[in-house]
C-alpha positions in Angstrom: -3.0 -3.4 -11.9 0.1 -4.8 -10.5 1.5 -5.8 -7.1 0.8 -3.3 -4.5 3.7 -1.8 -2.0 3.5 -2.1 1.5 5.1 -1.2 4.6 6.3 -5.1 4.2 7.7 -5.1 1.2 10.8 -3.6 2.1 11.3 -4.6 5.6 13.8 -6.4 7.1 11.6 -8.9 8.9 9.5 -9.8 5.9 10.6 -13.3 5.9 10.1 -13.9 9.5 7.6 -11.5 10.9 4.9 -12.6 12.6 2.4 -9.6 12.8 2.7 -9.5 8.5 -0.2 -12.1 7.7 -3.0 -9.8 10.0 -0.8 -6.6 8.7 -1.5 -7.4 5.0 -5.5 -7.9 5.9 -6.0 -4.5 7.8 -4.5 -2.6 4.8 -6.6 -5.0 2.2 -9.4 -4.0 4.5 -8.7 0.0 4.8 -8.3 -0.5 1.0 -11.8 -1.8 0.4 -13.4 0.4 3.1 -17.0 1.4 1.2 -18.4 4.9 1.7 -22.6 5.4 1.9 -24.0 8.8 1.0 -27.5 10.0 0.2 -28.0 12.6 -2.8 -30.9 14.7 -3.4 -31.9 14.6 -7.1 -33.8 17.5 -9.0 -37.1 15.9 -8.1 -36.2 15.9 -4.5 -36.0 12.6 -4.3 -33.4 11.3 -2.2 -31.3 8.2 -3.4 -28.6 6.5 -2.1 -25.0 5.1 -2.7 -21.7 3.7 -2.0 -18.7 3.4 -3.5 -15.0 3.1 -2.4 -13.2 5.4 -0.3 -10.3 4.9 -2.3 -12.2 6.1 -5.8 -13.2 9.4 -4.9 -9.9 11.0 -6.4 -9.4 13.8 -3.7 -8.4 11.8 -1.0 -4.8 10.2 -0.5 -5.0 6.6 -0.1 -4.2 5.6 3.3 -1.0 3.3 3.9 -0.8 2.1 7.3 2.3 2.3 9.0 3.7 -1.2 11.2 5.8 -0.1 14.2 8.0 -2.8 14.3 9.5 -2.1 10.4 12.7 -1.6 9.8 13.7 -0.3 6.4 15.8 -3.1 4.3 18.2 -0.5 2.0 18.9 -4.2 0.0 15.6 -4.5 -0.8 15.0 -4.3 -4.3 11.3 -4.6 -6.3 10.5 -5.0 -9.7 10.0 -1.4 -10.1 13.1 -0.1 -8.8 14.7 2.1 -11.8 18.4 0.6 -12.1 18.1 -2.0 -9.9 20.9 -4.7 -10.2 21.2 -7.6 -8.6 24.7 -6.8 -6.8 24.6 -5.5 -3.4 26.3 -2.3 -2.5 28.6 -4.7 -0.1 29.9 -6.3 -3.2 32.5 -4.7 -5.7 30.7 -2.5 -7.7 31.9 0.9 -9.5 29.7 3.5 -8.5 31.7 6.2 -10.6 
């Protein structure tokens, strides 16, 4: 599994923001959030068990969403298709 995207990783004050330390450990957290539920077998027994929220494949995963972001269109990851490492502002032919 590689580097997960977050509302950080495109924002303009990645470098600089101070809320992005506490940021990064609520999502890590909602990430890893367990479930407990209780099942019935044939014998009527009842048994119980957790796993992760995030495993049980008909629920989105939840991104959390910081209110100070600001989008960074310069921004580029790893996994961008195309990405270059000129900047729009710089002469490029786009045609």
């Amino acid at each position: 599994m590689g580097v997960k995207e977050t509302a950080c990783t495109r924002c303009k004050h990645l470098h600089v923001c101070k809320f992005k330390d506490e940021f990064l450990d609520a999502q890590n957290a909602v990430d890893n959030v367990v479930m407990s539920s209780k099942q019935t077998d044939e014998t009527g027994k009842e048994q119980f068990y957790e796993r992760y929220l995030s495993s049980i494949d008909y629920i989105e995963p939840v991104k959390l969403k910081c209110k100070h972001a600001e989008y960074n269109p310069f921004t580029q990851t790893r996994c961008d298709p195309g990405a270059s490492d000129k900047r729009p502002d710089q002469d490029v032919s786009f045609f």
